[in-house]
Steps between C-alpha positions, in 0.01 A plus 500: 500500500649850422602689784472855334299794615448269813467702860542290829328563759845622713521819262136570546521714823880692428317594178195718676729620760730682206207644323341642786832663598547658124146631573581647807823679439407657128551912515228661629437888655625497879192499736676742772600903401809618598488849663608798272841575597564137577822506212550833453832451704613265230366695180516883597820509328571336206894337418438589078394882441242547252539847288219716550444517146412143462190448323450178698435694850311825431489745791230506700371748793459387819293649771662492816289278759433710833283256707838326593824644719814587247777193620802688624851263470641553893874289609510351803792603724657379800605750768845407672554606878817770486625252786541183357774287350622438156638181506370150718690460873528074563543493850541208761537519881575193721309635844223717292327760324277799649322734292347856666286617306414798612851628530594326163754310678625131433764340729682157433658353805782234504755420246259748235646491143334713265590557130372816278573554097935481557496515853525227768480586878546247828480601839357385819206735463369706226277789493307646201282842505265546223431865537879639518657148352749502732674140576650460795724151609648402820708222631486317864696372800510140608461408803914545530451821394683497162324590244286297273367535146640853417312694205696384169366692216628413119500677172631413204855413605455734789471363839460631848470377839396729752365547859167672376391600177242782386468600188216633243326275221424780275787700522767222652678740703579395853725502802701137645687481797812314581532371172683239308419584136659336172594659187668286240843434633453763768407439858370817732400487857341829599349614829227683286439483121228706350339435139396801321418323150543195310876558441635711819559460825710707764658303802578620854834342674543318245802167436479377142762231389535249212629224732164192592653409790329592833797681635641668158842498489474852369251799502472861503264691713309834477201667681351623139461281181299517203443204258335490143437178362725376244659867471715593797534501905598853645644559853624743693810513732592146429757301777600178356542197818673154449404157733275772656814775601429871330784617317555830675502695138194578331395595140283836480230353281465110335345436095468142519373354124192232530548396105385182390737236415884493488667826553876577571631691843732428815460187729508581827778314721524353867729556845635186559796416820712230493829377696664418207439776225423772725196760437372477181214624215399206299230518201599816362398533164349571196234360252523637160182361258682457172215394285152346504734138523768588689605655827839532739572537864814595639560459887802579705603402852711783694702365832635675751868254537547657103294183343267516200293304255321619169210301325380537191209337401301537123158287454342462173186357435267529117195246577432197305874512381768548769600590878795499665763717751827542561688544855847633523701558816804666602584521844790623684499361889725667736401302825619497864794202593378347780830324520350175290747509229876527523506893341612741828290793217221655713271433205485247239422608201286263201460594138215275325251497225208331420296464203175335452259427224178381438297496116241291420314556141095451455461128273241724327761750363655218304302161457728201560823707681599586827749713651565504876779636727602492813852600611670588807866568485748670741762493755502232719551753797196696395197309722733474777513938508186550537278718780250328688416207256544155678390281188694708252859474700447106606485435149773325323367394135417710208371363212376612143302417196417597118275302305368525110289240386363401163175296418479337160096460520598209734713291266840666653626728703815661604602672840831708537602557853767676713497394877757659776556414861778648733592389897568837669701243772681326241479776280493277200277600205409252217348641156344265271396684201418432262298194514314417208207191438300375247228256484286307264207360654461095391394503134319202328633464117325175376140648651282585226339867519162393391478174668227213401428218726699367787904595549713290387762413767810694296289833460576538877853496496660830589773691526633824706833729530584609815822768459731728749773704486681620821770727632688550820720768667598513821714685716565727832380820491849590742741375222334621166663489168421449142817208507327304760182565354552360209694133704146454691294513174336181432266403191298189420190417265277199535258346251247175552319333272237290652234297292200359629247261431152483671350165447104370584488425872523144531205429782610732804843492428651856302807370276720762335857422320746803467808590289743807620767578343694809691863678421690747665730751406768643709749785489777329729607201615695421862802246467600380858822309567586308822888733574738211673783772609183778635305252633165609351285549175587728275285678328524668122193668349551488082237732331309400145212326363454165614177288490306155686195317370275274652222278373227273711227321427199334717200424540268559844164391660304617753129477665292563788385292781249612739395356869248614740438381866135601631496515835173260678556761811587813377812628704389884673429670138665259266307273292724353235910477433578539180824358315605571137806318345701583184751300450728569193724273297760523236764322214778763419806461278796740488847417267823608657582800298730672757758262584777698318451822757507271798844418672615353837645748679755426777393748863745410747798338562367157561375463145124580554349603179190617372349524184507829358363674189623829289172657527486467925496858634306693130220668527300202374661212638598182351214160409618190679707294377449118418246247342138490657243207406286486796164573656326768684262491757322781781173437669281843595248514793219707586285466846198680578147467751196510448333765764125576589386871576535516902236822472266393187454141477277510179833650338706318253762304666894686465817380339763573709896411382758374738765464269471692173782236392796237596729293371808388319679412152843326386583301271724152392792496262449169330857561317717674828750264601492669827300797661239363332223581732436930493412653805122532661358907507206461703295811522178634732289775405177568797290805574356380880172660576574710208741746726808299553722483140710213525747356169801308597741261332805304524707295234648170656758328356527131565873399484766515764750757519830499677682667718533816261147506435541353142269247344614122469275228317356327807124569548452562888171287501692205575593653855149575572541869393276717223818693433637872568352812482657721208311814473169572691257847540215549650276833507220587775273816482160597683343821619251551789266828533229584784174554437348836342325718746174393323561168463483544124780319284668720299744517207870609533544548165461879326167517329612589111217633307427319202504786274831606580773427230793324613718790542291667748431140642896477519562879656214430760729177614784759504345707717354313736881303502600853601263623719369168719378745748237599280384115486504406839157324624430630871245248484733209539672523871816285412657300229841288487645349208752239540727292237781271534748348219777273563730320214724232558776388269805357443774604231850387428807735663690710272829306544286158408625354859124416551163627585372786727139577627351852452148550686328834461190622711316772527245639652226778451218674705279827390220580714282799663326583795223789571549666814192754440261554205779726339813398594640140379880409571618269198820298534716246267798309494721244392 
């Protein structure tokens, strides 16, 4: 049956309801009349103008309509009370808030801050009138009676602290008294100051100084001052005081400049007494601004016994490319014989220098370089001259460094260095300069740059080049000439080859074979002969190229084993020990390629010998001598527990580590025919409770010795011993620190804001390295710092007639301890 022009019964009733809406929404004349004027607001005025001669709109006369009121357009305004404020005043008040209304007061009692358009104000109490706008703010007395939460009032980089405060919102003139009131770099206490517009004020007994300290150093008083901001501070008769002691002349008048930023002008010096250089003025100076990158200060110290000292120090600094300084020295000490040296002079008289340098360049400036400095040269006698400076004249090493690097888009690099340390007691000074390195990280030559499917097992098979160059002069800065300069100079270059292979982990065991192939070149050689008539070892030193290559091979495996005991009864916090071995094994192979430098060499006179190679005593050192076919072996430990929250037991349980790491390697010559056996280095490495810094380490060397301390080939297991003790170290540090005064943990370390570059990151360091007063926490009563070192070895005696120990300790403490809120007494030493 056909199907077309069929309805179903469905469609029926969506049908009618479509219609009827059609019907119902078809344009038809609105039922309700708007009133008259209802849109004239929208079509009084039309946006298109329409000529007046237009024949489509004929003019037409209109008869005014008087049976309704003309509309007359009126604005709305707001009428402002003559006493009210321009800005909004957030306000807070720990005790509370009273408003009287019908005086137009409001009051805001303990620890009130309030803050209005640039203007912040705290003070015990605050007090606002509405009809004059005067502010008034006063401080309190505890119940000590010292005073407590003084009015501070800050403005821009103005800031005051005062005993009251009153002062006019409209006009923001007002009277302080006894204030202590900061502009820029100047600091004025005043027993009235008086504000008679936004930029001037006039002081009464006034002491302005540009020293932070409490106590200045320096000031100069006056009973009239007047100070414009950012201009200029005016005073009258002017008497200048130092440590708090007027000078007795005065200037008539003072123009003291309140410029922004660097500007040049006379540093004002100190009184200082001593026993040994007499009276003296130290700190006299100038700074001289010699561009917008560069400055220069120049100090001098004046003494009474006839010594002096000038310093001359330039800074530079251009951001996001360089900063650096210089510091240069020259001091002449004439001090008092105290009858400690042999001189019968009254005074012993000291010329020295010093010269130090610091540069460090921004890795922005140039991408992929780097150029550091740091270098402190100078007489050896210099530290030991100078005033009132315990860690400067107790220390005995100087040392220096240059540095230039350059990155290859990490594929090579190159660093060239110069390094110098002197010993002012043994006044020796060693130069190595320069030292130059390049290396290739490990490149892979058979790996395909687009690669498809796996790796074949030769595509990851590389190879690296590891290169140095160094030199060596030495000598005593007492007996300095360019002849002896030139003896002591020593050169050497190394180069090593090594070639890797990493191969697929075979289950949980890493395998990894290894070729190296390294040579070294050396400018001199050292032939030593036993002399039968002398009695010793001669020694000749023949200059020229000479060179030594070594090649080894091996191959080395390695893997982790883990162990954990859970504890049925957890022990106080602890609820599992756990133990992580890595034990470490190796096949090595290394051909005798140095036999020709080795000799025996006769020592003494009963025939003793040694062997002895032509490269012993460079400034690289000789390889070892001799066949090796063996195996190597070390086994590394880690121990840690398992510990449950003692405060929140729904916490996740801690890791704590006992041992961050212990154990030993050695290795087995498989071709020695004696010696074969190489001694034991065991090591320990611990953190305990994460305060106490442990590492120690000894090397133990299995064989006998005899009476001379040389080895013989007898291992000293067979008389029940592990063997002797050859070199040893170990290295102990912790620090201890009370409590802050609000129990509150806080962090030693200077905050460095991250927006900083690194050169103001680094000067900030600098400063606060100079000035540690500034960054002293009050809030911590005490601290101590304690270390201890201690190295143990044992090293054969110049004349070869055996061995000799040498043990060196030492010992350091730095700590502080707060006697008030204000006063902390620091202390170090070594």
């Amino acid at each position: 049956m056909s199907k077309r022009r069929k309805i179903n019964v469905k469609y029926t009733p969506a049908i009618a309801v479509l219609a009827a809406f059609l019907i119902l929404t078809k344009y038809q004349q609105a039922a309700v009349h708007l009133p008259k004027h209802f849109l004239d607001s929208l079509t009084e005025s039309d946006t298109v103008p329409v000529k007046a001669d237009s024949p489509l709109l004929k003019p037409k006369a209109v008869r005014p309509d008087t049976s309704k009121p003309a509309r007359i357009n009126t604005v709305d305004t707001i009428l402002i009370s003559k006493d009210s404020i321009d800005a909004p005043i957030k306000y807070t008040a720990e005790d509370s808030g009273v408003l009287k209304i019908e005086t137009k007061e409001f009051l805001l009692y303990g620890k009130a801050e309030a803050d209005y358009s640039q203007m912040q104000l705290k003070a015990n109490t605050i007090q606002y009138d509405q009809s004059t706008q005067m502010v008034k703010a006063y401080g309190s007395r505890d119940t000590t009676g010292s005073p407590l939460s003084k009015p501070e009032m800050r403005q821009g980089e103005m800031t005051s602290l005062s005993d009251s405060i009153s002062f006019n919102l409209k006009t923001l003139k007002g009277l302080t008294k006894n204030s202590y009131y900061k502009e820029g770099e100047m600091f004025i206490n005043a027993a009235l100051l008086k504000k008679v517009d936004t930029n001037a004020f006039f002081g009464y007994n006034a002491k302005f100084t540009t020293c932070n300290l409490d106590t200045p150093h320096f000031a100069i008083r006056s009973r009239k001052l007047k100070l414009i901001n950012n201009k200029v501070a005016m005073s009258g008769l002017a008497i200048p005081e130092f440590e708090g002691v007027p000078v007795p002349i005065g200037l008539p008048f003072g123009i003291y400049p309140l410029s922004r930023g660097r500007s040049s002008g006379l540093m004002a010096p100190q009184f200082i007494t001593s026993e040994d250089f007499g009276i003296g003025l130290e700190g006299l100076g100038y700074y001289k601004v010699l561009n917008d990158y560069a400055d220069v200060t120049v100090r001098t110290n004046l003494y009474s016994y006839g010594g002096w000292a000038v310093n001359v120090a330039p800074k530079y600094m251009k951001r996001y490319h360089y900063t650096g300084g210089m510091n240069i020295t020259f001091q002449n000490t004439k001090s008092l014989n105290r009858g400690g040296t042999a001189s019968k002079e009254e005074f012993n008289s000291v010329r020295s220098f010093m010269i130090n340098w610091n540069h460090a360049r921004d890795n922005r400036a140039r991408p992929g370089t780097n150029f550091t400095a740091s270098v402190n040269f100078g007489s050896t006698r210099f530290n030991q001259n100078l005033l009132n400076n315990p860690l400067q004249n107790f220390q005995n090493q100087l040392t220096s460094s240059i540095s230039y690097t350059k990155d290859w888009k990490g594929k090579m690099n190159m660093s060239v260095n110069a390094t110098h340390n002197q010993n002012n007691n043994t006044r020796l000074v060693n130069l190595s300069l320069p030292n130059i390195g390049f290396n290739m990280v490990t490149v892979y030559p058979f790996q395909k740059k687009e690669r498809i499917g796996a790796e074949r097992w030769y595509e990851k098979l590389g190879i690296g080049l590891n290169s140095q160059l160094q030199n060596q002069i030495s000598f005593y800065d007492t007996a300095f000439n360019m002849r002896r300069l030139l003896d002591t100079m020593q050169w050497g270059a190394s180069h090593s080859i090594p070639i890797t292979l990493s191969l697929p982990a075979w289950g949980p065991i890493t395998i990894g074979p290894s070729v190296t192939y390294d040579e070294r070149w050396y400018g001199q050689r050292v032939l030593r002969n036993w002399n039968p008539t002398n009695k010793k070892v001669d020694t000749t030193i023949q200059r020229g190229f000479y060179a030594a290559r070594q090649m080894s091979f091996g191959i080395s495996a390695n893997t982790r084993i883990f162990g954990t005991v859970v504890m049925n009864k957890p022990l106080g916090n602890i609820k599992a020990i756990r133990h992580e071995i890595r034990p470490s094994f190796g096949l090595s192979y290394k051909p005798d390629m140095m036999a020709r430098y080795y000799k025996n060499l006769q020592v003494d006179t009963t025939g003793r010998t040694i062997r002895a190679s032509q490269f012993d005593g460079g400034i690289l050192g000789s390889f070892s001598e001799g066949k090796f076919g063996g195996i190597s072996f070390g086994v590394d430990n880690l121990l840690e527990l398992k510990v449950r929250d003692k405060k929140d037991t729904s916490a996740a349980d801690k890791k704590v580590r006992l041992i961050d790491g212990f154990g030993f390697t050695s290795s087995y010559n498989l071709m020695a025919d004696s010696f074969a056996l190489s001694p034991f280095n065991f090591y320990l490495r611990s953190n305990l409770f994460q305060n106490i810094n442990i590492t120690a380490g000894f090397t133990l060397d299995p064989y006998e010795v005899d009476n001379k301390g040389f080895r013989k080939n007898q291992l000293q297991w067979a008389r029940g011993s592990l063997g002797t003790i050859t070199t040893g170290n170990i290295a102990i540090s912790t620090s201890f620190k009370a409590k802050t005064k609000d129990g509150k943990e806080k962090d030693n370390e200077i905050p460095i804001d991250p927006f900083m570059t690194p050169e103001e990151q680094q000067r900030q360091l600098q400063f606060a390295r100079a000035n540690p007063a500034e960054f002293t926490d009050f809030d911590i009563p005490w601290s101590l710092n304690l270390s201890y070192s201690l190295n143990y070895s044992r090293t054969i005696k110049p004349d070869y007639s055996g061995f000799r120990s040498v043990i060196i300790q030492g010992m350091s403490f730095n700590g502080d301890f707060s006697l008030s809120s204000k006063l902390k007494i620091l202390a170090n030493g070594f």
